[in-house]
N, C-alpha and C positions, 0 to 999 in steps of 0.2 A: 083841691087837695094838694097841699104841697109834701115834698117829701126831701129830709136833707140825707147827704149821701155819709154814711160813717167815712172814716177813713180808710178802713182798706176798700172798701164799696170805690172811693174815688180814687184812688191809685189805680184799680185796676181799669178805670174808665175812662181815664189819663194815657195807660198805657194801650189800653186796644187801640184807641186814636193816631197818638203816637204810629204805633205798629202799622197801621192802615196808611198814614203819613209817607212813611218810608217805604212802603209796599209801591206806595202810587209812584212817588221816585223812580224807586229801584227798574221799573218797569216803564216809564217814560218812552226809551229810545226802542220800544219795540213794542208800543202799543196797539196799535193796529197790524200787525204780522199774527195770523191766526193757523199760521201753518208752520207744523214742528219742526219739520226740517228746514225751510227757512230761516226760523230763529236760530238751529244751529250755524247753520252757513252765516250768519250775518253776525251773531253774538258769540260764536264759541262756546265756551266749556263756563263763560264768566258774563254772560248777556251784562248781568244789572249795571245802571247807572252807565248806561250807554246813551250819548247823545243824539237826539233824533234826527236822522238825514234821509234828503229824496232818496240816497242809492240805497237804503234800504229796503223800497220797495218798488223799486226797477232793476231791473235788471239790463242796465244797457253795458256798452264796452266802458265808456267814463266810468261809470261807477264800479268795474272788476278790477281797472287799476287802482280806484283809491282804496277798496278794499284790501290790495296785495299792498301797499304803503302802506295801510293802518296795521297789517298783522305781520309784515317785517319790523314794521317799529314796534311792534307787541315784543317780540322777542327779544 
């Protein structure tokens, strides 16, 4: 059975993809962090499109300085 898609049928199948695209992105640098307050400490108020780092998910003394250099230069 084949079946062709009208056109708005394929705009919108375009765009859930798209959307899921960007989704997976957006969410990258904090893909395996499953704890909420985590994500805030490590992403802020603006997580997405964060790139992914060990200090993410250690917490050692290295990785509390690079996090106070990443959110001095945030501001």
């Amino acid at each position: 059975m084949s079946h062709e898609a009208k056109p708005e049928e394929r705009s919108r199948i375009i765009n859930a993809l798209v959307g899921g695209w960007v989704a997976d992105a957006a969410s990258l640098g904090l893909h395996w962090l499953y704890d909420s307050q985590r994500i805030h400490e490590v992403g802020g108020l603006s997580p997405e499109f964060m790139a992914p780092t060990t200090c993410n998910y250690q917490r050692s003394q290295n990785c509390h300085h690079w996090l106070r250099a990443m959110a001095v230069k945030a501001i």
